[in-house]
C-alpha positions as CSV (number, residue, x, y, z in Angstrom):
1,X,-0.1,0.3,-30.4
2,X,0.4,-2.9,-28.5
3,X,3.9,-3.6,-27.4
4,X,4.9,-7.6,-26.4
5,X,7.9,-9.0,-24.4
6,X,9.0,-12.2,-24.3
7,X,10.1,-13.8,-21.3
8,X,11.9,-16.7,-20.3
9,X,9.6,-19.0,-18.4
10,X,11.6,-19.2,-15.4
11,X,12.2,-15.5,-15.3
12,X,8.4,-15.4,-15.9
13,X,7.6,-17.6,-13.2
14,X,9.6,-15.8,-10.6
15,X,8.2,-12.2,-11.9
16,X,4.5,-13.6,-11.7
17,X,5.1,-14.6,-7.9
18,X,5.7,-11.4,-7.2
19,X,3.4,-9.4,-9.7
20,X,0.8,-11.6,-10.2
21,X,-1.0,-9.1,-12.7
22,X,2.2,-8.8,-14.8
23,X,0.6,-6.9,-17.6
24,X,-0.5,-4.3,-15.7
25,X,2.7,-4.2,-13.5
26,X,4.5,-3.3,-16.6
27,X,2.1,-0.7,-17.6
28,X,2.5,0.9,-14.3
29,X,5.9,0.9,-14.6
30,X,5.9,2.2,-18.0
31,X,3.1,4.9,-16.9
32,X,5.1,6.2,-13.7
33,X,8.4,6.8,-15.5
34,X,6.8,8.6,-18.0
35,X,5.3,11.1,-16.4
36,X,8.5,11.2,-14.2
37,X,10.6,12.1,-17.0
38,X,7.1,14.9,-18.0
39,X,6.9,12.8,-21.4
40,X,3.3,11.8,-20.0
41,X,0.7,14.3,-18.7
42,X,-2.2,13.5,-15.6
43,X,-4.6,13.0,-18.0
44,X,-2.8,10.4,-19.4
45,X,-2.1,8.6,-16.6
46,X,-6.2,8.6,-16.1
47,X,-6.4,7.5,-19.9
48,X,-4.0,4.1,-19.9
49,X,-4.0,3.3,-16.4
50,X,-8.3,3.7,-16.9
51,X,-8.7,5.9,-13.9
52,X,-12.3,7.8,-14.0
53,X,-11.1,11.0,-12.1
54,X,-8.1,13.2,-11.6
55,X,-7.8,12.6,-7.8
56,X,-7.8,8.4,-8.9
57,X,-4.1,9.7,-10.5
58,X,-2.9,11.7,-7.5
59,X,-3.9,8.6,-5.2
60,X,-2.1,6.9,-7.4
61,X,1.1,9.0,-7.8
62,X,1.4,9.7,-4.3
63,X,1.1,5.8,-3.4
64,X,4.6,5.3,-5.7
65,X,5.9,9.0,-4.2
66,X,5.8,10.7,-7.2
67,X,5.2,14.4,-6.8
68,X,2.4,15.6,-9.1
69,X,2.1,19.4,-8.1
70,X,4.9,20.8,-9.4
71,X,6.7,24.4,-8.5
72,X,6.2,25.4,-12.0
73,X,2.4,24.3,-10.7
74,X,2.6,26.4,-7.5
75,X,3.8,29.7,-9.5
76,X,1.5,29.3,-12.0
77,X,-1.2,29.4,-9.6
78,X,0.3,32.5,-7.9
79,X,0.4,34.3,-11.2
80,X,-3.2,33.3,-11.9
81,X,-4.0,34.9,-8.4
82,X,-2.0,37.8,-8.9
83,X,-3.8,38.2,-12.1
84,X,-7.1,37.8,-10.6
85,X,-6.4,40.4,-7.8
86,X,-6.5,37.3,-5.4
Protein backbone atom coordinates (compact mmCIF):
# COMPACT_ATOMS: atom_id res chain seq x y z
CA UNK A 1 0.00 0.00 0.00
CA UNK A 2 1.48 3.41 -0.63
CA UNK A 3 -0.04 6.21 1.35
CA UNK A 4 0.53 10.23 0.04
CA UNK A 5 0.08 13.55 1.94
CA UNK A 6 -0.08 16.62 0.61
CA UNK A 7 1.50 19.56 1.98
CA UNK A 8 1.45 23.07 1.66
CA UNK A 9 4.72 24.25 0.31
CA UNK A 10 5.51 26.58 3.04
CA UNK A 11 4.57 24.05 5.62
CA UNK A 12 6.77 21.69 3.47
CA UNK A 13 9.53 23.96 3.43
CA UNK A 14 9.73 24.51 7.12
CA UNK A 15 9.24 20.57 7.82
CA UNK A 16 12.17 19.72 5.25
CA UNK A 17 14.59 22.15 7.24
CA UNK A 18 14.16 20.22 9.99
CA UNK A 19 13.76 16.64 8.45
CA UNK A 20 15.49 16.76 5.56
CA UNK A 21 14.57 13.02 4.67
CA UNK A 22 10.86 13.73 5.14
CA UNK A 23 9.65 10.47 3.78
CA UNK A 24 11.37 8.55 6.02
CA UNK A 25 10.73 10.85 9.00
CA UNK A 26 7.10 10.03 8.52
CA UNK A 27 7.72 6.39 8.33
CA UNK A 28 9.53 6.51 11.55
CA UNK A 29 6.88 8.21 13.03
CA UNK A 30 4.36 6.05 11.77
CA UNK A 31 6.63 2.81 12.63
CA UNK A 32 7.32 4.01 16.37
CA UNK A 33 3.62 4.64 17.34
CA UNK A 34 2.75 1.58 16.12
CA UNK A 35 4.57 -0.60 17.82
CA UNK A 36 3.85 1.73 20.89
CA UNK A 37 0.27 1.19 20.73
CA UNK A 38 1.54 -3.21 20.12
CA UNK A 39 -0.31 -2.85 16.63
CA UNK A 40 3.28 -3.52 15.08
CA UNK A 41 5.66 -6.31 16.12
CA UNK A 42 9.89 -6.14 16.12
CA UNK A 43 9.89 -7.87 13.15
CA UNK A 44 8.10 -5.36 11.54
CA UNK A 45 9.90 -2.63 12.54
CA UNK A 46 13.05 -4.61 10.80
CA UNK A 47 10.69 -5.20 7.69
CA UNK A 48 9.49 -1.32 6.81
CA UNK A 49 12.18 0.53 8.45
CA UNK A 50 14.67 -2.20 6.27
CA UNK A 51 16.76 -3.07 9.27
CA UNK A 52 18.89 -6.49 8.66
CA UNK A 53 18.94 -7.69 12.33
CA UNK A 54 16.83 -7.61 15.41
CA UNK A 55 19.43 -5.76 17.57
CA UNK A 56 19.24 -2.82 14.34
CA UNK A 57 15.42 -2.45 15.93
CA UNK A 58 16.40 -2.33 19.65
CA UNK A 59 19.14 0.41 18.62
CA UNK A 60 16.66 1.90 17.13
CA UNK A 61 13.80 1.79 19.78
CA UNK A 62 16.03 2.68 22.52
CA UNK A 63 17.49 5.83 20.53
CA UNK A 64 13.44 7.27 20.50
CA UNK A 65 13.12 5.56 24.38
CA UNK A 66 10.74 3.16 23.51
CA UNK A 67 10.87 0.10 25.72
CA UNK A 68 11.03 -3.12 23.64
CA UNK A 69 11.37 -5.91 26.48
CA UNK A 70 8.32 -5.91 27.87
CA UNK A 71 7.16 -7.44 31.57
CA UNK A 72 4.89 -9.71 29.82
CA UNK A 73 8.56 -10.44 28.03
CA UNK A 74 10.41 -10.86 31.38
CA UNK A 75 7.60 -13.47 32.79
CA UNK A 76 7.51 -15.18 29.81
CA UNK A 77 11.09 -15.82 30.08
CA UNK A 78 10.78 -16.92 33.75
CA UNK A 79 8.07 -19.34 32.83
CA UNK A 80 10.23 -20.67 30.05
CA UNK A 81 13.01 -21.19 32.82
CA UNK A 82 10.82 -22.59 35.20
CA UNK A 83 9.75 -24.91 32.65
CA UNK A 84 13.15 -25.90 31.65
CA UNK A 85 14.30 -26.49 35.27
CA UNK A 86 16.56 -23.35 34.87
Amino acid sequence: MEIAIHLPDDIAQRVRAQWEDLPRHVLESFVLDGFRARVLTTEDVRRLLGFETKFEVHAFLKDHEVPFYTLADLEHDRDTSRRLGL
